[in-house]
N, CA, C and O of each residue as an XYZ file, in Angstrom:
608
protein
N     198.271     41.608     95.650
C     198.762     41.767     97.005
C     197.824     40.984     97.931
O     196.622     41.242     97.981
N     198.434     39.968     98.701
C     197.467     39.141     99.855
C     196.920     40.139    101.018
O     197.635     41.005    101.520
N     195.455     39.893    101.415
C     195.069     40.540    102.330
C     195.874     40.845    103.789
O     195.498     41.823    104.435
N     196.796     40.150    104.221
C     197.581     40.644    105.219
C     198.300     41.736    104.866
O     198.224     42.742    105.570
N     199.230     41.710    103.552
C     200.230     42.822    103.362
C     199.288     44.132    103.156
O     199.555     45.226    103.654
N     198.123     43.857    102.332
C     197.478     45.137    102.375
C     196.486     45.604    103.263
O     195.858     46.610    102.934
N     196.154     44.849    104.700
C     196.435     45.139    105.618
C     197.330     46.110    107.152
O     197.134     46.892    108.083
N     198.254     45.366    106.515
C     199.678     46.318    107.128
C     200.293     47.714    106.459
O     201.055     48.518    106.994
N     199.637     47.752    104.918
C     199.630     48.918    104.290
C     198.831     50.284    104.948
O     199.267     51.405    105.207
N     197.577     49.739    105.088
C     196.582     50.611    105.398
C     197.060     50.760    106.855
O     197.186     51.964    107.080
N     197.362     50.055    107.883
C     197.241     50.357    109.659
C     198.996     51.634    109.405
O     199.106     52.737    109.941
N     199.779     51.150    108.723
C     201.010     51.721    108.873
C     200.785     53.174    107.992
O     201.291     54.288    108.128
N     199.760     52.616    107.004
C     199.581     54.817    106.354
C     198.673     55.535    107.655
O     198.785     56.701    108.034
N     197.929     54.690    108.106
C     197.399     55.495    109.050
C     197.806     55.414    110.466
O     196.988     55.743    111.325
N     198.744     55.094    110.730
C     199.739     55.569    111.451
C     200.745     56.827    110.961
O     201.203     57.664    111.740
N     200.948     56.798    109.790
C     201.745     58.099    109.538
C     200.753     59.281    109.454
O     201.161     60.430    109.624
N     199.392     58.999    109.181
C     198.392     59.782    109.211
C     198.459     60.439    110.762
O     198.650     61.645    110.922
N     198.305     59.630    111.731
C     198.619     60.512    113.217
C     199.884     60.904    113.544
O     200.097     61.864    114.284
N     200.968     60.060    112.920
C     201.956     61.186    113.313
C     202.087     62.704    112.863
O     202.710     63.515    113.549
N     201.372     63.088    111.496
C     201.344     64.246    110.863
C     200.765     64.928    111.771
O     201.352     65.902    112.241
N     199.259     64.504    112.296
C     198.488     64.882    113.218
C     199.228     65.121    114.758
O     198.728     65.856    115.610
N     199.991     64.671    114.873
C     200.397     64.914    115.970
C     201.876     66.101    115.600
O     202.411     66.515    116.628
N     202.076     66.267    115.170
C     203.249     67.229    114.501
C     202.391     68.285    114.315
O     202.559     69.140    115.184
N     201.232     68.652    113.232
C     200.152     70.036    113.049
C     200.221     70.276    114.340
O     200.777     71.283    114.777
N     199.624     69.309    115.147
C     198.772     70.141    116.436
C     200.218     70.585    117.510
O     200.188     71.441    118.394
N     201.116     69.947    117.218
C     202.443     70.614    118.210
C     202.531     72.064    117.823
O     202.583     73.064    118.539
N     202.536     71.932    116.508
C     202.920     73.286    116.127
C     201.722     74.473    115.892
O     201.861     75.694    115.821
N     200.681     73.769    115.812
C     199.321     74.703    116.461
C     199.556     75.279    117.749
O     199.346     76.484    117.890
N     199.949     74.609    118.677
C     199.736     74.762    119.898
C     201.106     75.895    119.896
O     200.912     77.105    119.787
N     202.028     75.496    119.988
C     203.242     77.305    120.114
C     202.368     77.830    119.115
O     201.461     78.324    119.784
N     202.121     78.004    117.993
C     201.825     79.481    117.907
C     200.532     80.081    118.455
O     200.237     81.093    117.819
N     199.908     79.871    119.154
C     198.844     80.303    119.804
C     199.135     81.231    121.130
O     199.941     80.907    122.002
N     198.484     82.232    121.141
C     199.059     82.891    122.338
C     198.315     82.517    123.895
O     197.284     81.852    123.994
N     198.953     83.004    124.867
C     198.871     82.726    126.445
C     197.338     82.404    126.468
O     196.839     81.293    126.646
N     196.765     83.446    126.281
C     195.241     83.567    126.255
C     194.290     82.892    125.814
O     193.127     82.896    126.216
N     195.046     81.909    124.439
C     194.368     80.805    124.289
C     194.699     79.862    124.772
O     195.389     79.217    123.983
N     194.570     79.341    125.790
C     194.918     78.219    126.975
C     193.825     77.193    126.763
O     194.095     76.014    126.995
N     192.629     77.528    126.349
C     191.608     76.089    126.021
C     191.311     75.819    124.726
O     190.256     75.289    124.376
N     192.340     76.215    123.863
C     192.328     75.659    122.754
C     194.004     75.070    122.865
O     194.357     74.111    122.178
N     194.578     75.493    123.434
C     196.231     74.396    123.771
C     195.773     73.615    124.516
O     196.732     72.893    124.787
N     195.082     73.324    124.951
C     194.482     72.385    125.552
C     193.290     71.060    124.855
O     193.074     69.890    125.171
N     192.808     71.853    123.941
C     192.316     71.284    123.090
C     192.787     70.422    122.410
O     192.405     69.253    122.346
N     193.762     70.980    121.774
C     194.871     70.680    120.717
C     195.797     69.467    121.675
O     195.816     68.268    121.395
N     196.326     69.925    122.519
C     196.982     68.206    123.402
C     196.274     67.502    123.720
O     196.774     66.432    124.065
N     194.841     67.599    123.811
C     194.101     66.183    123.457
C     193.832     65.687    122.380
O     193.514     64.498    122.361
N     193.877     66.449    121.155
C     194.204     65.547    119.869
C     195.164     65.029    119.629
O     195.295     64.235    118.698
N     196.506     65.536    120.821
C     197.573     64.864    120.018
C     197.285     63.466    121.053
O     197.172     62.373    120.499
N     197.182     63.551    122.451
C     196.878     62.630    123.010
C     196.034     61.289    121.762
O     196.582     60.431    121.070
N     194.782     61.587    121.897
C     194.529     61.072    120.612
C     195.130     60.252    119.899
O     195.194     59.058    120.195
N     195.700     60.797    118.781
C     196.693     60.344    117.960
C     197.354     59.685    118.662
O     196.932     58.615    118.221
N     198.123     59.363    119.478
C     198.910     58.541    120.154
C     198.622     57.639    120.436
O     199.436     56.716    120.376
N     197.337     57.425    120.885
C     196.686     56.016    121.296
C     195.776     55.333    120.181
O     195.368     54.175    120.086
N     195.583     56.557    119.293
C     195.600     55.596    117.919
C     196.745     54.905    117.185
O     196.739     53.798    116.645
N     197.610     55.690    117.271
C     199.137     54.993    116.773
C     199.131     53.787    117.249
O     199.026     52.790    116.534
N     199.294     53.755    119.079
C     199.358     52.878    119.870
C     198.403     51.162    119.202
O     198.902     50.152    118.706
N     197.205     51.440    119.442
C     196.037     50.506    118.788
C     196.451     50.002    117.347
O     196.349     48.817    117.030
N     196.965     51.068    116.420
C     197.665     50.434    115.406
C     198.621     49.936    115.594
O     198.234     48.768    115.575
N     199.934     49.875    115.825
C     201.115     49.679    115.860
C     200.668     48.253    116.603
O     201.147     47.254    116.068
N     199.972     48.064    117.551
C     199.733     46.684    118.289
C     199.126     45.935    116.988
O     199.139     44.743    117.295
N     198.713     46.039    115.963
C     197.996     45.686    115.014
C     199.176     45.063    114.031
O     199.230     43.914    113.591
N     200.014     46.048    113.834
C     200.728     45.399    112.497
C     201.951     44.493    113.147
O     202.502     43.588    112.520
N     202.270     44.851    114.418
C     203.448     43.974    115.661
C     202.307     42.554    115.237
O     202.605     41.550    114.590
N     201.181     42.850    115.756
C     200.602     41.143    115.497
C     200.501     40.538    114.505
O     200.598     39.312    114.542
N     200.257     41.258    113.230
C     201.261     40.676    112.124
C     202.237     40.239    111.673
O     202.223     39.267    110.917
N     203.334     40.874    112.042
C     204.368     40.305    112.301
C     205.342     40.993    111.414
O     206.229     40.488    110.726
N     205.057     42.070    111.540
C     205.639     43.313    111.178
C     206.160     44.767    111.158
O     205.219     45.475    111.519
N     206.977     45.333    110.960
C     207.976     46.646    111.221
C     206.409     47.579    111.035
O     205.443     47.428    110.287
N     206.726     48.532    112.070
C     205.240     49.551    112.482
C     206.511     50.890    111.502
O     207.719     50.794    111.283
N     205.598     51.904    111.178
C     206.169     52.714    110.480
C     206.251     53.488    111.967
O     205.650     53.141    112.984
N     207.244     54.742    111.802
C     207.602     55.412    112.986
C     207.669     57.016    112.553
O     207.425     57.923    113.348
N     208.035     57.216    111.173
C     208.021     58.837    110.546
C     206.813     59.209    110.497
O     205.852     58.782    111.137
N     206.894     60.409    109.352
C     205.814     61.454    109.095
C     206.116     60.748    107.249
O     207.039     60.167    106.678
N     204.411     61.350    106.796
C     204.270     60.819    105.331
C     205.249     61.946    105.135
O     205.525     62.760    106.016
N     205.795     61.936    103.829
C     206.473     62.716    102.989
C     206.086     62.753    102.015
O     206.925     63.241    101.257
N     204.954     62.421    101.398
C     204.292     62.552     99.807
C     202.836     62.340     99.665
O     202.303     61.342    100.150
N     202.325     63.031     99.169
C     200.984     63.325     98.795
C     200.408     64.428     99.892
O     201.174     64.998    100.670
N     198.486     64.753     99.866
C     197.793     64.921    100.614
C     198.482     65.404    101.850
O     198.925     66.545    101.981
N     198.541     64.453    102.751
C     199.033     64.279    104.055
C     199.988     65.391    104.111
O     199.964     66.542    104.548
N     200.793     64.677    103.544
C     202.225     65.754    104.056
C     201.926     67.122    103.388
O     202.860     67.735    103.905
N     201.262     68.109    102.562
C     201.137     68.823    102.151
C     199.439     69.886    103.182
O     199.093     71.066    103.130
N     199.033     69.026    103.734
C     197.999     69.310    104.842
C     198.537     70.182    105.542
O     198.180     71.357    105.457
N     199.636     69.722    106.489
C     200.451     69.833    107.742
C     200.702     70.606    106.862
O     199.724     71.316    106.624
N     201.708     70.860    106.139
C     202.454     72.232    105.453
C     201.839     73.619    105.205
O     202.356     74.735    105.179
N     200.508     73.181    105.021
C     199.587     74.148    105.170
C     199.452     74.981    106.174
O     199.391     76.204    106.297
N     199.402     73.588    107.231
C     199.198     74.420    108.895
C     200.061     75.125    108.821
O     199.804     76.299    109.089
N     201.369     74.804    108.462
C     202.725     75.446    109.157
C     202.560     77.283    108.625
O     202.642     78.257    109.373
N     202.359     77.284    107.404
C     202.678     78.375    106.478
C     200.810     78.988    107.394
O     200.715     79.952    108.154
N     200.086     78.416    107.129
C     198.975     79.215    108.001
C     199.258     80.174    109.163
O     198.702     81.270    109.235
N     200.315     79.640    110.256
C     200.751     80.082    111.205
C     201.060     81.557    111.406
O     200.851     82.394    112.285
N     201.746     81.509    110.013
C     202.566     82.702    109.659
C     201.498     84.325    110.015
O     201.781     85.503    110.229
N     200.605     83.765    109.946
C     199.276     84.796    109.692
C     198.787     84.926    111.319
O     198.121     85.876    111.729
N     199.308     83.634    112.283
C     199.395     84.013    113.335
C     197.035     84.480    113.719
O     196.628     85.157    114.663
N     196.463     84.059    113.025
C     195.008     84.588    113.222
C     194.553     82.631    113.946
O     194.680     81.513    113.447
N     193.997     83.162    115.355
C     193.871     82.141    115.804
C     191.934     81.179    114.698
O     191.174     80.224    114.856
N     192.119     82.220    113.831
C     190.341     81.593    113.426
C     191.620     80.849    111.574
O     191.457     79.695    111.178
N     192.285     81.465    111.119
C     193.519     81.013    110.296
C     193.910     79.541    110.887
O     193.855     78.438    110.343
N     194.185     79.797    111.758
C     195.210     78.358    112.671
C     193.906     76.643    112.922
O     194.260     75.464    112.903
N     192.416     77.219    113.132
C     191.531     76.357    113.043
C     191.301     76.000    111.612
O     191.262     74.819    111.270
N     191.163     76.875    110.856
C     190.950     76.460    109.112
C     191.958     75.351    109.251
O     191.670     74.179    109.492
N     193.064     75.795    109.092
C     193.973     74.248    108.763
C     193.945     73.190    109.392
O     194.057     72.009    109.062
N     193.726     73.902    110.680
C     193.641     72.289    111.125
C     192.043     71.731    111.228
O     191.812     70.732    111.910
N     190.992     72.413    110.536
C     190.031     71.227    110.578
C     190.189     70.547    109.325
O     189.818     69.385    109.162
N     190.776     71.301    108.363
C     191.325     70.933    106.846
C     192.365     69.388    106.708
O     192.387     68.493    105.863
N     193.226     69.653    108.099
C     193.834     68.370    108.342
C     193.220     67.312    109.054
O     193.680     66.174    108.960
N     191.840     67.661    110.032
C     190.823     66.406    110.437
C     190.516     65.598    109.464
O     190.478     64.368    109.485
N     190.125     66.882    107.941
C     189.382     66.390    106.559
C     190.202     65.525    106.031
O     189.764     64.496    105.517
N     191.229     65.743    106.065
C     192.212     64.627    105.237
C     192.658     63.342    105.782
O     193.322     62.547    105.116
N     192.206     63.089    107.277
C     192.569     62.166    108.702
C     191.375     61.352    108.011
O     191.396     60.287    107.393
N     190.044     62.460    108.418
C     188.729     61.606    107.920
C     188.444     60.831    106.936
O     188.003     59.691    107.074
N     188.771     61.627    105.394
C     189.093     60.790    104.351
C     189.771     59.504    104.174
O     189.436     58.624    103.381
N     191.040     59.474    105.226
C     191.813     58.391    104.842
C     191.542     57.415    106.051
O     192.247     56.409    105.975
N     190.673     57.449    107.190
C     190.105     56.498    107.717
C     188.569     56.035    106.861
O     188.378     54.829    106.705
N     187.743     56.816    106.446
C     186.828     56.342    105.567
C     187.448     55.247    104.404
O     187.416     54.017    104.460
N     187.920     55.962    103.524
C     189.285     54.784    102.817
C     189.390     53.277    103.329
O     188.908     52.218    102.926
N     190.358     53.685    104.553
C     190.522     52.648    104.989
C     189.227     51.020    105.621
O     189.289     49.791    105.591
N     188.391     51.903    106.028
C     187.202     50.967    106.213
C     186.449     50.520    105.289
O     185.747     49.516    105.414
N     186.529     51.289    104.177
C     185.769     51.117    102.520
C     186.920     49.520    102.227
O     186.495     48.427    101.854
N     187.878     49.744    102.428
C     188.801     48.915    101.562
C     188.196     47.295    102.029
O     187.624     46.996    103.078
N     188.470     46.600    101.118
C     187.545     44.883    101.605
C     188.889     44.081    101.952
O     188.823     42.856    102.048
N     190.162     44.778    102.150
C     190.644     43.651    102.169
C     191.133     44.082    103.882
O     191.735     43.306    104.624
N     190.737     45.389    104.224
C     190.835     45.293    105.631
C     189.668     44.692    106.179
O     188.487     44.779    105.842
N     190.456     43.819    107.452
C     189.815     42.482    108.105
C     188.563     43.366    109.548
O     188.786     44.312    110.304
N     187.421     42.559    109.386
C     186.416     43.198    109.891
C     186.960     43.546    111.121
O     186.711     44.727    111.364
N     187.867     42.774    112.358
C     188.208     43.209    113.521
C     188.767     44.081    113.453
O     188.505     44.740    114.459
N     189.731     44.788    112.609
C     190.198     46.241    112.429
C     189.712     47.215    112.085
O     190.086     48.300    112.531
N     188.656     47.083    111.116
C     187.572     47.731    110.908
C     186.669     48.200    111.796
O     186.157     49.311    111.652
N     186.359     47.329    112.892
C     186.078     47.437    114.285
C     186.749     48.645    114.781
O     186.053     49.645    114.607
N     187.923     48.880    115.364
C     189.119     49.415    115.622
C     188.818     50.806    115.137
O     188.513     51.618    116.010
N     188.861     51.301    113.623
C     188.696     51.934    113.005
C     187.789     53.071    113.227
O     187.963     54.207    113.666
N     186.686     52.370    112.756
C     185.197     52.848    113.124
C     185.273     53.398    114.423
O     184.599     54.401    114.658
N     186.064     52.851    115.405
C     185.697     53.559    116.547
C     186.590     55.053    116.872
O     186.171     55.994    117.545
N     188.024     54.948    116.136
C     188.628     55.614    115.896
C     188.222     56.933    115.300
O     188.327     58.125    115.586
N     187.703     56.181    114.331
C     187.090     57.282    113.025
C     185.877     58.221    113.718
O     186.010     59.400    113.391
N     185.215     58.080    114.225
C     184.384     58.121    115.705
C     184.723     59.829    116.734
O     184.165     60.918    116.862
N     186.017     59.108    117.281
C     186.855     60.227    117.551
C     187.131     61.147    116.694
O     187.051     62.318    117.066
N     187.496     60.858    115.430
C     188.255     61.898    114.535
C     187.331     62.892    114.656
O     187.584     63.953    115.225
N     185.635     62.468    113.861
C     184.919     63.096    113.441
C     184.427     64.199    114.796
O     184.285     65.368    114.439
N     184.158     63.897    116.329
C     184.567     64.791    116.879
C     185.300     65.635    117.036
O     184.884     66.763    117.302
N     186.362     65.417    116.944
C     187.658     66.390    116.830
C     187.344     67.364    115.895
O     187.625     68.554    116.037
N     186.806     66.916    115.004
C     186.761     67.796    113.545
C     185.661     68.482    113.626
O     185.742     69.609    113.137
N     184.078     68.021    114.339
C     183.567     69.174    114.502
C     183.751     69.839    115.751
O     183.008     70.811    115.889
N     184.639     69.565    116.843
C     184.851     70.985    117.723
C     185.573     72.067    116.876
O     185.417     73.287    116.929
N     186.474     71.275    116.011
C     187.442     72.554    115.366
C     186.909     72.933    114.629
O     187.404     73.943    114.129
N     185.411     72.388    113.959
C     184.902     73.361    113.246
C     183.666     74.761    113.859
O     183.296     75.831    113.377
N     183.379     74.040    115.071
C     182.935     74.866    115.557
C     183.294     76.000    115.861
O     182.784     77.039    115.443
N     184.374     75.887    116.756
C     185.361     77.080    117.283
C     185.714     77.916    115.765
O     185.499     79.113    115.576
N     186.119     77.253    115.078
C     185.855     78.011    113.762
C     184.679     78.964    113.168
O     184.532     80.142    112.841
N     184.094     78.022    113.208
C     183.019     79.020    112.714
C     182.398     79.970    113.662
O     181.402     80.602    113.312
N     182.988     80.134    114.999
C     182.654     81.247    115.990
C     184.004     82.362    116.043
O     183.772     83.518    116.397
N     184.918     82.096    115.803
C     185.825     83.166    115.750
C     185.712     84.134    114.463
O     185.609     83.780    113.289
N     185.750     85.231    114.895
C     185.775     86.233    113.759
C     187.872     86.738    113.615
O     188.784     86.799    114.440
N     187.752     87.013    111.923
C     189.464     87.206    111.899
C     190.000     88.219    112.877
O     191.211     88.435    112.942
């Protein structure tokens, strides 16, 4: 595979990587009750987030000269993350609802590490990345924080 196509592999999985991310945290956010108002708040700045990572990607593989993915993964990891969240919900325990979703930062994190490991992504995206990846890893330790301060 030539370094462009596997290029456009990696920016377009991790684009479906934030759309998942942005789907968990929708559905983080309803089930949380009134009272948690600064963690719905929290949570729409990750999806914010995600969006303008999409955004930064999607300008990436358009300059390639190529179709940007627009769904949610449907196989592997990823899509089985989010599923987690969902069924977590059920339990309705706002310290429950952070487990999954720092569980889904872990799997965001992983697959931007991935992605910057890989040699055939081009150093200016890598650029991109890194700074991205940056963000994630914040994200992931507020939610682990708040985690590890809530009792069930």
């Amino acid at each position: 595979m030539d370094r462009t196509k596997a290029a456009i592999e990696t920016l377009n999985d991790l684009i479906l990587i934030n759309n998942d991310r942005i789907i968990g945290y929708e559905h983080a956010t309803m089930e949380l009750k009134a009272e948690e108002s600064e963690l719905k708040h929290l949570f729409t700045n990750m999806i914010g987030e995600s969006h303008q990572f999409k955004m930064e990607l999607a300008t990436e593989v358009a300059a390639l000269g190529h179709d940007i993915e627009t769904g949610t993964s449907t196989s592997g990891k990823l899509h089985r993350t989010w599923l987690n969240v969902k069924a977590a919900f059920s339990r309705h325990s706002k310290k429950s609802i952070l487990e999954e979703c720092e569980f889904g930062e872990d799997v965001a994190k992983d697959a931007y590490k991935t992605a910057i490991a890989d040699e055939s992504t081009p150093a200016y995206i890598k650029e991109m990345l890194l700074k991205q990846q940056a963000i994630l890893q914040a994200s992931h330790d507020k939610i682990k924080a708040l985690r590890d301060n809530v009792a069930r």
